[in-house]
N, C-alpha and C positions, 0 to 999 in steps of 0.2 A: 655168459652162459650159452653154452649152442642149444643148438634147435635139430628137430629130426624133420627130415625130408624121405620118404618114403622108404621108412623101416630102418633107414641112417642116420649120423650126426654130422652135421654139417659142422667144421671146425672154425673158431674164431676167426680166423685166418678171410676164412669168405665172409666173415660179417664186417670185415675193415675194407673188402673189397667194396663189398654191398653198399656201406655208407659213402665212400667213394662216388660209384655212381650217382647217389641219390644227392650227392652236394652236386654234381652237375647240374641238378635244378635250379641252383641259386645263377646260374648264366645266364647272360640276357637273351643268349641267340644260340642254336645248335644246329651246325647242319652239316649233311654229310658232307659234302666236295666243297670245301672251299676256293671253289673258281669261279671267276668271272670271266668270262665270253665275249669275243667281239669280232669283227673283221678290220684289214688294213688293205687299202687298192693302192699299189704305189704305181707310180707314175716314172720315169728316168729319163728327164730333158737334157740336151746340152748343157744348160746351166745351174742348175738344180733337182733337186728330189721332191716329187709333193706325194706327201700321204692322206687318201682320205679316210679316213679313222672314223669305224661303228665302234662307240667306247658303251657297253650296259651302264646303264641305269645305277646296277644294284653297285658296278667298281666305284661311281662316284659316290653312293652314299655308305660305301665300307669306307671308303679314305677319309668322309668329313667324320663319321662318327669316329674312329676308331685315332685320327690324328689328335694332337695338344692343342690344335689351333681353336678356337671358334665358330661355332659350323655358324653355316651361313647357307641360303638358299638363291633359286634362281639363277640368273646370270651368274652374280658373284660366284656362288659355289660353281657354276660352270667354266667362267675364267679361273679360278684359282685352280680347279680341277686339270684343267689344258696345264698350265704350267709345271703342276705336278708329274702331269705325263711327258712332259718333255723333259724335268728333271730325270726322268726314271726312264728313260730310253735312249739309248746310246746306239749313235752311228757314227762306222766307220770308212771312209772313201782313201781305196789303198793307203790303210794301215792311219790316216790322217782324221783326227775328231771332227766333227762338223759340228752347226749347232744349227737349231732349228727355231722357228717364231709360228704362232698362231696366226691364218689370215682371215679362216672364215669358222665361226661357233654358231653353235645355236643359243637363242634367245629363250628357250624354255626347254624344262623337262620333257622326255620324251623318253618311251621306251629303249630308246636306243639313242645315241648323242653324235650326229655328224662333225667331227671337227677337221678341217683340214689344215695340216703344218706344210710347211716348205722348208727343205734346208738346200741353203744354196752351194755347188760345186768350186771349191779352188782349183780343181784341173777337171774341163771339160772331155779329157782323155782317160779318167778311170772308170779304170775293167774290173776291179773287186769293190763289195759294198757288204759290210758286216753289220748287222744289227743286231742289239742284246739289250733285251729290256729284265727290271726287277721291281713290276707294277706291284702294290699291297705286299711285297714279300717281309717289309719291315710289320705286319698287323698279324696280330696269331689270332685265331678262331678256337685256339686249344691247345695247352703248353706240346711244344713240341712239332704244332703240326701249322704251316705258316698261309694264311691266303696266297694265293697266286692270279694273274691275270694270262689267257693265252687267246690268240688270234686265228683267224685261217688266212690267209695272206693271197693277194692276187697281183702277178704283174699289169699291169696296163700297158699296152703298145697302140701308137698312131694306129687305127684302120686295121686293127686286129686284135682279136678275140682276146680275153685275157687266159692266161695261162694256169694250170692247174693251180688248185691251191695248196698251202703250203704252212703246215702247222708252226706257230711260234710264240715260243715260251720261254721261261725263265732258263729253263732246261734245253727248250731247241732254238740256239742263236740261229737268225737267217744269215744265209749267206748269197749273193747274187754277184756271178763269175761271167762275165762275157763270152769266153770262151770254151764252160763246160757243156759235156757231150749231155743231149736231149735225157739220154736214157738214164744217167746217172742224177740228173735232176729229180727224175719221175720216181726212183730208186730210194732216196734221199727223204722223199716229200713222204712217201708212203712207209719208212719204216719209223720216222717222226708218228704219224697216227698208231703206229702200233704200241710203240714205246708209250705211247699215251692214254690208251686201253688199258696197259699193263700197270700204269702206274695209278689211272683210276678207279682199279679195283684192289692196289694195296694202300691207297690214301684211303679209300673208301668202307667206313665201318661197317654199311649199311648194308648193304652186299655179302660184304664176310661175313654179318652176323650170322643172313638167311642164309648161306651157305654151309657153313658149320652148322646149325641146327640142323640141316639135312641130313648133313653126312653124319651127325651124333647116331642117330635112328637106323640107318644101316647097318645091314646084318649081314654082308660080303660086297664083294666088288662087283656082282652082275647088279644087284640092289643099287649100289653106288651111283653105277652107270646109268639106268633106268631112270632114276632121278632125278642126275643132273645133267642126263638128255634132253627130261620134258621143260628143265627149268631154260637150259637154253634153246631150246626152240622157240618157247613162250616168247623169252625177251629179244630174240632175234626178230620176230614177227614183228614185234611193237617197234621195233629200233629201225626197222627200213619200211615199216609204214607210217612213220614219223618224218625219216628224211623224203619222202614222194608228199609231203603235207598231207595227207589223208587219215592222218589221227594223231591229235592235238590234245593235251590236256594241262590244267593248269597243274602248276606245282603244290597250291592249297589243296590239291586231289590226292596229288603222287606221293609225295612225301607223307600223308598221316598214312596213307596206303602200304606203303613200305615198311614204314616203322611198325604198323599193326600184322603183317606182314612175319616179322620175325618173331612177335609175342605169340600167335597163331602157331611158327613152326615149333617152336621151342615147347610151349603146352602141350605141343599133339607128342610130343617128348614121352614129357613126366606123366602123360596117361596111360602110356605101356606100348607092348608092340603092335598090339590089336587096332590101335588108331593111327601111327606112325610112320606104317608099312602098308604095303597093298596100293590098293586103286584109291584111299582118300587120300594118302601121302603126294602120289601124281598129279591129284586134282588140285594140291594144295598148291604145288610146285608149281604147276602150268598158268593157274590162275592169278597166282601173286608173281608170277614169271613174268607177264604182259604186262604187271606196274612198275618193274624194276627193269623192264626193259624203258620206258619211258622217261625213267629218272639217270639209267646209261646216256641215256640222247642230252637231256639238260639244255644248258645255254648254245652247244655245239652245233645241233643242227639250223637255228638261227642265224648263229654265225657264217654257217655255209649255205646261206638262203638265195645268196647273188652266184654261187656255183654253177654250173653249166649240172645236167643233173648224171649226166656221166661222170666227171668228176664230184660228184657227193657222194654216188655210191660207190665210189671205188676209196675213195676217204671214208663211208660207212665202213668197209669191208675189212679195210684195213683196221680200222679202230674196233671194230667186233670181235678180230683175231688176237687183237690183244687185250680184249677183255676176257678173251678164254683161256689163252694164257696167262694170265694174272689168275684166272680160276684157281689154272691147274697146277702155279706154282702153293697154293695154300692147300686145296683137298685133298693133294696126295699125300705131303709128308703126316700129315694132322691125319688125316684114315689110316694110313698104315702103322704110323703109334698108337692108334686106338685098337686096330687087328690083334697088335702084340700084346697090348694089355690085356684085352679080352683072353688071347689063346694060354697067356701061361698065371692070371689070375681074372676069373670070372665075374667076382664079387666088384672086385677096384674097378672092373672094366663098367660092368652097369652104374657102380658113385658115380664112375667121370661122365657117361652117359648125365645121371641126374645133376649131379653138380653145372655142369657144365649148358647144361640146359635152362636152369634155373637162373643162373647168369646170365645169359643172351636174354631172357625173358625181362628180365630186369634192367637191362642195355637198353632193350626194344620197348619199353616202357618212359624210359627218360628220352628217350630218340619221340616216341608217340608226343608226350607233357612239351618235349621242346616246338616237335613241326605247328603246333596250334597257336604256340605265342607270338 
């Protein structure tokens, strides 16, 4: 039987959605970015390759829960875990498979897992070196949408500095060329971050919810603008005063933050224009903009903690730039289908307003029930 939402009927249609969400309760874990974070310092000697490998915490215990095997803890789960990761990372020395061994692990849990591999070189003369890992890609956190592991990557050279870092992922194989020109390195490394920004605000539900709740409430494009100016300034602020370490927050903060966050945008919805619009819409946006700027950062800026801090913020910059483009590939087409519905039926245009609101509020409710458990 439907139900009325604000002088309307909401059609069965959203009550199969509705219970949808709400069976997302029965999941043991929800979260937004299903990534794990780490760093790699590789080394390139005459006779071999050594990687010192920062592996999180949280990849080893997505892979014991989430694998068939038997979890196991301590050690064990840390050797079994090193071998995992060697299965699942692939190096290539001109065009030739290499294989790699564990030399040095660590002994206990620790926020961060230092392991170092070595694979040894069959030709002390190769100039190409391909890497391509597919860490957690076999474990879904959500039909459809797969964990992922990604790195920021430094060369190490004898009696010099190591070199910018270098995002790598399932998606960006490394590649390390003897011969390529400096600038198309630095090229390479910084459109890797952007593409990465871009993709962690369309994997990202968390973000999009509060971003569409914004844009539902706007009443033109100068509205629009105003918005999601103050909501990016906010999390811009938080996002490069996080990489200078100057504001730190746990994730048990950020995360209920966020989720509450988008039940907050969405209500100031379904209350009408008079709350939704204006200067408490701004305040809404700017305030909850500096927690969603903190949860953009994630395991990331950890990962680029050993960075020179000139390279993190040109790695922040890049990765910010594609988190506005990943914005603005969702807000514009979703606002200007919502212009056209308003301008040639007014009625359907305020439903989808409501409907549409009352859904994200209910997303952002099972997002809140999940970040607590």
């Amino acid at each position: 039987m439907p139900f009325r939402l604000g002088g309307s009927v909401l059609a069965p249609n959203w009550l199969r959605i509705a219970g949808l969400c709400l069976a997302c309760c029965m999941a043991p874990s929800v979260w937004a970015h299903p990534v794990a974070q780490g760093s790699i310092d590789i080394r390139l000697l005459p006779d071999r390759i050594e990687l010192f490998v920062r592996v999180s915490q949280e990849e080893l215990w997505v892979a014991e829960a989430l694998s068939q095997a038997e979890s196991r803890r301590g050690p064990e789960a840390i050797r079994r875990h090193a071998d995992y990761f060697l299965a699942h990372l692939h190096i290539k020395a001109d065009g030739l498979p290499l294989s790699g061994r564990a030399v040095e692990l660590p002994q206990r849990l620790a926020g961060f897992l230092p392991y170092r591999f070595e694979y040894p070189l069959k030709d002390a003369a190769s100039r190409r070196i391909e890497m391509r890992q597919h860490l957690l890609r076999e474990f879904e956190f959500a039909p459809g949408n797969a964990w992922e592991a990604s790195f920021v990557v430094r060369m190490l050279s004898p009696g010099e500095d190591a070199t910018e870092g270098q995002l790598f992922s399932f998606r960006e194989p490394l590649l390390i060329q003897g011969d390529e020109p400096a600038g198309m390195g630095m090229l390479r490394r910084n459109a890797a971050f952007v593409r990465h920004g871009i993709l962690h605000i369309l994997t990202g539900y968390d973000h999009l919810l509060f971003v569409c709740a914004l844009l539902l409430a706007a009443s033109g494009w100068w509205d629009l603008v105003k918005v999601i100016s103050v909501f990016t300034l906010a999390h811009s602020l938080t996002l490069v005063l996080s990489a200078l370490a100057l504001l730190r927050l746990s994730s048990a903060i950020v995360e209920p933050m966020i989720a509450f966050s988008i039940v907050a945008a969405a209500l100031q919805n379904l209350r009408g224009p008079g709350h939704s619009r204006g200067r408490r819409r701004l305040l809404l946006a700017f305030g909850f903009g500096l927690f969603h700027g903190l949860g953009f950062a994630g395991g990331l800026l950890d990962a680029m903690a050993a960075l020179p801090l000139r390279s993190a913020l040109i790695a922040i910059a890049a990765f910010s730039l594609g988190v506005e483009m990943g914005h603005q590939l969702v807000v514009l087409p979703v606002f200007y289908g919502l212009a056209r519905l308003r301008r040639y039926d007014q009625k359907h245009g305020l439903q989808a307003q409501h409907y549409g609101s009352a859904l994200i509020s209910l997303f952002g409710l099972v997002y809140l029930y999940a970040s607590f458990r």
